[in-house]
N, C-alpha and C positions, 0 to 999 in steps of 0.2 A: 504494500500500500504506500500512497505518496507520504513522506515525513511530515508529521506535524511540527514546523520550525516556528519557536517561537522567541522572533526577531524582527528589531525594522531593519539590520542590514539586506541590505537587495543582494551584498555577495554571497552572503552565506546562504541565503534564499535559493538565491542561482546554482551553487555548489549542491545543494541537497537534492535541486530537482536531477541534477548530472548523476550526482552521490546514489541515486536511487536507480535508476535506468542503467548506470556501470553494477550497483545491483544483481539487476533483472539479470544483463548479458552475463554475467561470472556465475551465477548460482545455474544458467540455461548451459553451460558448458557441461555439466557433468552430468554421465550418461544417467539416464531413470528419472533425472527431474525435469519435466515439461513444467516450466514457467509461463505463466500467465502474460499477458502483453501489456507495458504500460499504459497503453493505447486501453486497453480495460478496463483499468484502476483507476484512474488518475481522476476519474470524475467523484471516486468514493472518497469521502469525508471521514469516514471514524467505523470504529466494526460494529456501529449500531443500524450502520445501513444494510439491514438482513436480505432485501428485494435485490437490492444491486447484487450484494455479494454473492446470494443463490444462485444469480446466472452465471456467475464465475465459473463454477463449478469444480472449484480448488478445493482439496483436502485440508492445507495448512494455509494460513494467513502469516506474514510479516509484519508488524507494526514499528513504529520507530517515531520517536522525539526529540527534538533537536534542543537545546535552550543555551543562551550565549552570555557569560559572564565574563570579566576580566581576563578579557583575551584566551578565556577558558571554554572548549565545548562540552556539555556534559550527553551523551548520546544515550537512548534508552531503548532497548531493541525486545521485542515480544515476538516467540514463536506460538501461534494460538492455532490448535484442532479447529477448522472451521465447521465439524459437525454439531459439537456442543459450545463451543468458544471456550474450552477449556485452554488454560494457560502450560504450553510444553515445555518452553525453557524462557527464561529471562537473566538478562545482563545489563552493563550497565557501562559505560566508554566516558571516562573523560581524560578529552585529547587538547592539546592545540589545534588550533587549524591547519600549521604545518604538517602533522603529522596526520591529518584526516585519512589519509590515503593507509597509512598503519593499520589504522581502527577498522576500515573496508575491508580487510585482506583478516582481519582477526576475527569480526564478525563471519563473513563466508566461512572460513573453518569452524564455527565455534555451531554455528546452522546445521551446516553437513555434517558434525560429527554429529547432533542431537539427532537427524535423519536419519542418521547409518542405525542407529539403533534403535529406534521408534518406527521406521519401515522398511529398514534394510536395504536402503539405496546404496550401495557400498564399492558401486564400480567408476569410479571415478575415471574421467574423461583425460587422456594422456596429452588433451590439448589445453585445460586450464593451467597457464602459465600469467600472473601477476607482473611483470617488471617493474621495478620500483622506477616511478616518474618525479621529477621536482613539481610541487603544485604549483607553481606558475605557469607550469606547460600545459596541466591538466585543466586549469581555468581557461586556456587561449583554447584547448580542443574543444571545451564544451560552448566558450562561445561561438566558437566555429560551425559546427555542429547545430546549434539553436538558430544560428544568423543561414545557415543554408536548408533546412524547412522552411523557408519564408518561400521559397520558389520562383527563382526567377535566377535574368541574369547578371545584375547589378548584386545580389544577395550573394551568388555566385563566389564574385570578384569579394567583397568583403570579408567573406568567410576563409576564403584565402590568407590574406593580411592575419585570421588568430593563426591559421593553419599553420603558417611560414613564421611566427612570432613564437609558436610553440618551437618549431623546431630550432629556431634559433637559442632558445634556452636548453634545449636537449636533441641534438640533432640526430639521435638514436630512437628518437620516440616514434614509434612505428603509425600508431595511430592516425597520428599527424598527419602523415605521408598516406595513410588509408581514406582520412578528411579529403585532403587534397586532389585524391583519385577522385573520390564520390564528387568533389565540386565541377569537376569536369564533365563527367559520365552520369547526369541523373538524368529524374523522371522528364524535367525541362528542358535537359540539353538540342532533344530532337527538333525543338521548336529554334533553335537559336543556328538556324539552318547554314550561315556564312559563315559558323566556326566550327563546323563538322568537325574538318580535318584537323582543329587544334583541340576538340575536345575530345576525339579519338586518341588523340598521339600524348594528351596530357593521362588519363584517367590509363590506359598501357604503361607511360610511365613511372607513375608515383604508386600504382599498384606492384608494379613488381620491388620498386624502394623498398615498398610495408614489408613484402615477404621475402625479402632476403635480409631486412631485421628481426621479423619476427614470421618465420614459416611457418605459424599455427594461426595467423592473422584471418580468422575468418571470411570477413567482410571485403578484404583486399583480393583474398585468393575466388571471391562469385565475382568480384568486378572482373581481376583477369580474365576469368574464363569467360565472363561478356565481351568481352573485348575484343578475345578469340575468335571469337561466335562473328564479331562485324569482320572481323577479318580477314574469314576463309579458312581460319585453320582450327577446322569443327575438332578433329583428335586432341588436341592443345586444351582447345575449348571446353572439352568433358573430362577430360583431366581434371581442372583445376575444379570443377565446377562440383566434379565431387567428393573432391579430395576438402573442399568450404565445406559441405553437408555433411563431411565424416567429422569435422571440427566444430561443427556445432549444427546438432541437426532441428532444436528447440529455441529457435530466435525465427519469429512469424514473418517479420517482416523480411529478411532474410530467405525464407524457405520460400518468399514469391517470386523475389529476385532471381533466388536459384531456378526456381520451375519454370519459368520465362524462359529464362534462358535454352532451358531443358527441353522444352515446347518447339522451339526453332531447330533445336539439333533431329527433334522428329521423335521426343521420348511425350508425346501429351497424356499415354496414359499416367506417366508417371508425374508428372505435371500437375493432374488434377489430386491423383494422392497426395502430393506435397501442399497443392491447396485447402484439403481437408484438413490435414493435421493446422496447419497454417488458424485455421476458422476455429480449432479446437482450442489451440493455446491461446486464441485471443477470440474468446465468444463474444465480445462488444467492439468488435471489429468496427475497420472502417468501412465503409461502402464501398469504396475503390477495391475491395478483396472482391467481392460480386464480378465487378468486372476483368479481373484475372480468369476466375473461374469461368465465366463468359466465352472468354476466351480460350480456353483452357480445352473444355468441351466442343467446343466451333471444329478445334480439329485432331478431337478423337472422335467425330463423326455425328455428335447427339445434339441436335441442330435443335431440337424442342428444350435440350435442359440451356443449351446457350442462350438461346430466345427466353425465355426464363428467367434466368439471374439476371438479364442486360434489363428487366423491366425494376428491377431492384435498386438501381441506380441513375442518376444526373448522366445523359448521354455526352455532357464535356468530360466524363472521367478520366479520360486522354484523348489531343483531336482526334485520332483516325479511331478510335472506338466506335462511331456509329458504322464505318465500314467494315469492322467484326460483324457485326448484327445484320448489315445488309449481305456480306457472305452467307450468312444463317438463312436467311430470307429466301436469298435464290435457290439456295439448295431443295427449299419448303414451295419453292415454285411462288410463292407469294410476293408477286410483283409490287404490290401497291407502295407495300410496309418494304419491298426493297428502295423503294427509291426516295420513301421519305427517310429514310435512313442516310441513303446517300447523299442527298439535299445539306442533313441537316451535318454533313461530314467537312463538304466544303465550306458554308458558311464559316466551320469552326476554323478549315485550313486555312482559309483566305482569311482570318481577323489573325490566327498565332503562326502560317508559317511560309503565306503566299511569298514569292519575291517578283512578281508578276516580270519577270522576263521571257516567260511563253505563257500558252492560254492555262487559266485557270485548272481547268477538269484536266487537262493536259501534265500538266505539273504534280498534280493530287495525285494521279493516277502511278506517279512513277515513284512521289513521295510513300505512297502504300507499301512499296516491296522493297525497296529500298531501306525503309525504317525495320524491316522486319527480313531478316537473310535467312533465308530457310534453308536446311541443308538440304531437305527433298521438298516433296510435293505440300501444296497450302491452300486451302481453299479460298486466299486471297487471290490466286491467278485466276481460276473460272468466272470471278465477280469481276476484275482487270478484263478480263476479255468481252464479258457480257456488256458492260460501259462503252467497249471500246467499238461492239458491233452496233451499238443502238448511237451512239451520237458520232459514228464516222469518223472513229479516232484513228490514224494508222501506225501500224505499228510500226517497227524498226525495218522490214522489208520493204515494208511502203514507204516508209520516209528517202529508200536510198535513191528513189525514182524522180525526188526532187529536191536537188541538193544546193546547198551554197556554194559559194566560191573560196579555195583555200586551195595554197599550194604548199612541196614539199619538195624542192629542185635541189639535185646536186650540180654546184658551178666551179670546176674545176677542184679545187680540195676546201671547198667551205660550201654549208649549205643553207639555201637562201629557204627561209619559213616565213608563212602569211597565212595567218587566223584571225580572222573576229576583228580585221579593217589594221591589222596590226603586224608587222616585217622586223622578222629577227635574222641575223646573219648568224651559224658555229661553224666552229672547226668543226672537220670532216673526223668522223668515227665508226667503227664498226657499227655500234646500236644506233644510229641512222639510215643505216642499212637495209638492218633488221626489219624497225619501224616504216621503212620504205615498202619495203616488200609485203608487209602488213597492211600498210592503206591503200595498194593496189590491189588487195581481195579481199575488201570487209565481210567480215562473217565466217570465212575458208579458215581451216586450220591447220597450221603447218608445223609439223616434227620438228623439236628444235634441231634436229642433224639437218635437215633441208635448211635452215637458216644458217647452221653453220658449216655447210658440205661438207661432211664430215663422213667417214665411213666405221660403220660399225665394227668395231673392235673389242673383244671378250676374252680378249687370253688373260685380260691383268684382273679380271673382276674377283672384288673380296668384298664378302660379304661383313655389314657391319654388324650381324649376327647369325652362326651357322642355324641351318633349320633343326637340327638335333638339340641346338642349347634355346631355341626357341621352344621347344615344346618342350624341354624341360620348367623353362623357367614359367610358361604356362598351366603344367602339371603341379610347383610350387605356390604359384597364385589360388589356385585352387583347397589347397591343402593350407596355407592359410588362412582361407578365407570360413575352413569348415573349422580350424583352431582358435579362430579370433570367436567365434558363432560357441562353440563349446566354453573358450572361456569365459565369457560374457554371460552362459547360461549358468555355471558354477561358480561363479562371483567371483575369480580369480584374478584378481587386481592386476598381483606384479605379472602377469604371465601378459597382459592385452595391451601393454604397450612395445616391450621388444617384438612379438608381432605386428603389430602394426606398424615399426617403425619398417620392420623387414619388405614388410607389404609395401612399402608407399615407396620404397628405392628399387624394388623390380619394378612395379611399375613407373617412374621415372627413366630408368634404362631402358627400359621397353618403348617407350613414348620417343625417345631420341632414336634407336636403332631400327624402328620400324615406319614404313611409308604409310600413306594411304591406304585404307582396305584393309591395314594390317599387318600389309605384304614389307615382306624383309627391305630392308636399303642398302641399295650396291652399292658400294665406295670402291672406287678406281675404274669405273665402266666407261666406255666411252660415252654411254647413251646419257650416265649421269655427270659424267663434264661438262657434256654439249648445253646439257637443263641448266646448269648452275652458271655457264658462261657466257647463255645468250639471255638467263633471266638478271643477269648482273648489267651486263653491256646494253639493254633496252634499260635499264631502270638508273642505271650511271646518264647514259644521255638523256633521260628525262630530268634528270635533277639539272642538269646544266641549262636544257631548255628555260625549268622554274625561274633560273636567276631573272632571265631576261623576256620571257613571257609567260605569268603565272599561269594564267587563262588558258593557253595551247597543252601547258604541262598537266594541267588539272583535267582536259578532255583527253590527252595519250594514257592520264595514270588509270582512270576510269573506264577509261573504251577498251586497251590491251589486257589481253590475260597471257601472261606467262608459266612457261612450268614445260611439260615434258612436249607438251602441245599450246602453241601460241596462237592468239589468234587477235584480229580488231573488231568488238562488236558495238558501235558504237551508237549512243540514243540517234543520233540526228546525223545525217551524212554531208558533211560538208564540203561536196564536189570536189576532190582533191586534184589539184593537175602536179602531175608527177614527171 
């Protein structure tokens, strides 16, 4: 329950509300306790309010009191059976305020031991790790933190400033650098559409920070694996994504972010489980939980429960949300309710994320799939297509029938570029080449050996794992995945963390030495120089392009796909003369 603080300082007010929510997340760490969501409580006043707390549907309550005397805290903490409000254990803290962070860390053990023996929760989580913070830092995270709920992109930018003031007093503090992620990659980011690519490459960054100070970093290791997910590299992406849910799989808010994520990789059944539990640990949930599940269901096929929850909520839950429900719609053949759905889609894009440099419905339509990378199939494309036959939208085939003007000439050993009314001169390079030969067949896909005539050579190839120590180390994964599942059913503490640590570095080895599909990675192949030296040499000449025409490098980074097969697919075809 939220601290009854009784004080006019607004710091210590502020601290208690952080003090309480740092709380929630450390007690939510260790396995068997499902904690409640602040998002819950925070409306409850005192344990007299029996209707609220009923719908809780917690076993134990927390209490706590705060009162501030000469420079002295005195803290009052109650563990109460919420069947009878019987009192389990009580204590009593008086700290300074420097030391506040002490008395958190002594409380959590002093809770959990009274658990262990009152319901035998006893398997503690090999990911609750405390690092001792200075509370200057821990004040700059929690305003950080409060100042970026505000939502927007100005709140953004502010929350930064405690973010970067924390770490300036402890440049170790992981948190920080996890604030930092999240300021760049949230719920608003998508709206704030001319900084895509800096709040991709910020929220990638300051995530991997967190977890290379702290690799049990929850919240940093779902944003990486989002991050993953925008960027193609789905293996990566489910990696981290559940390696965050093995680390704390009882933080609600958390488990939507994960499931999202999870939803795009093409796991929605499992998606909608993590939404359930998600609704369980927080029964006075937000409404915005409705629309996950909305979501959730849309594409594990159940088009009536998705129609369903989406009437349970404000259709701004996020702009493109009414075009979830309008994918619901088509599938129900229900035209009508399809198109007020879509109606009411754009209005929302065109007020949070039009940039009217092409038509309207035209822009939505590409912002839809775009926002959302799906590894496989989505029922966002069938509703993409349905728009796109009824108001004569053309697609990327059609658009190449009527093209702009844009050249890409080589003039003796420098080559002359003109895009979008705008003429840049480079030195001559291979990946201009490359990229040549690419905008003379939009759409064709060419082996990166034909790019770089190369002839296929196999005598040197080593693999970066034989297939014998692959299915060993497969056969291992397995074994302890049924030893972590036995430990964990016989309460065996010390035993569930050196497996697990085992577990989490074969699959890190695994995740490096294997491709796509799963399939081993040849190192020394020709086939796999050719990939790495013509995905290097097209994306080395793009960046040089960048210096000197953003614009052009931003439509080559976007239209080219590189890898073992390259190819130009590009939204809009701008007549290239070559």
């Amino acid at each position: 329950m939220p601290f009854q603080v009784h004080t006019d300082a607004d710091r210590i007010t502020n601290l208690f509300i952080g003090f309480t929510e740092d709380l929630i997340t450390n007690f939510s760490k260790f396995i068997g306790l499902s904690v409640i969501s602040s998002y819950s409580t925070h409306q409850i006043k005192d344990i007299y309010s029996t209707d609220e707390i009923d719908q809780l549907g917690a076993d134990y309550l927390i209490y706590g009191s705060v009162r501030h005397h000469n420079d002295i805290l005195r803290i009052s903490i109650q563990l109460v059976k919420a069947q009878d409000n019987s009192l389990v254990f009580g204590d009593r803290h008086d700290q300074t305020i420097d030391a506040l962070l002490e008395a958190q860390d002594s409380i959590i053990q002093q809770i959990v031991s009274v658990l262990q023996e009152k319901i035998n929760y006893n398997l503690l989580s090999h990911s609750y790790k405390k690092n001792a913070v200075e509370l200057a830092a821990y004040e700059n995270y929690l305003l950080g933190m409060n100042t970026l709920k505000k939502g927007s992109g100005d709140n953004d930018k502010n929350a930064r400033y405690y973010f970067n003031a924390a770490i300036d007093i402890d440049p170790n503090y992981s948190l920080a650098y996890t604030g930092l992620s999240l300021s760049y990659f949230n719920f608003w980011s998508c709206l704030l559409w001319d900084r895509w690519d800096e709040s991709m490459k910020g929220a990638h960054k300051y995530a991997l920070k967190a977890i290379e100070i702290d690799p049990n970093d929850y919240t940093a290791l779902g944003v990486l694996g989002r991050t993953y997910v925008y960027r193609g590299e789905f293996e990566q992406a489910e990696h981290y994504l559940r390696k965050s849910l093995r680390m704390n799989p009882s933080d609600a808010s958390h488990l939507l972010r994960v499931s999202y994520s999870l939803m795009l990789l093409g796991y929605a059944n499992e998606a909608v489980n993590l939404y359930l539990r998600a609704i369980k640990i927080n029964p006075l949930h937000q409404d915005m939980y409705f629309a996950y599940g909305s979501s959730f269901y849309l594409q594990m096929g159940d088009f009536k429960k998705s129609i369903s929850l989406s009437k349970k909520v404000p259709f701004n839950s996020w702009t493109d949300f009414p075009a979830w429900v309008a994918a619901a719609y088509l599938q129900l053949e229900d035209y009508d309710n399809l198109w007020k759905c879509w109606t009411m889609y754009l209005e929302q894009f065109q007020v949070e994320a039009y940039t009217g440099k092409r038509g309207l419905e035209e822009e939505a339509l590409d912002w839809l799939i775009i926002l959302n990378p799906f590894k496989g199939e989505t029922y966002l494309t069938p509703l993409c297509d349905y728009i796109k036959s009824q108001r004569g939208i053309k697609s990327v085939e059609q658009k190449l029938a009527k093209p702009t003007t844009s050249s890409f000439l080589l003039k003796g050993n420098v080559w002359e570029l003109h895009y979008n009314n705008m003429s840049i001169t480079v030195k001559d390079a291979k990946g201009y080449h490359d990229i040549h030969k690419l905008l003379a067949h939009p759409l064709e896909e060419f082996h990166c050996l034909d790019l770089m005539d190369a002839l296929v050579n196999e005598s040197n190839i080593t693999k970066a794992i034989d297939d014998k120590a692959k299915s060993q180390y497969l056969r291992r994964i397995k074994e302890l995945q049924a030893d972590i599942d036995n430990a964990e059913d016989m309460n065996q503490v010390e035993k569930i963390g050196p497996l697990r640590e085992e577990y989490d570095t074969i699959l890190d080895h695994l995740s490096q030495s294997l491709g796509l599909s799963g399939k081993t990675r040849k190192v020394g192949s020709t086939i796999e120089k050719a990939r790495s030296a013509v995905t290097w040499r097209i994306r080395s000449a793009i960046k040089k392009i960048e210096v000197l025409h953003p614009e052009l490098a931003k439509h080559l980074s976007n239209s080219i796909k590189t890898g073992t097969y390259c190819a130009y697919k590009p939204e809009t075809n701008p007549d290239w003369t070559l």
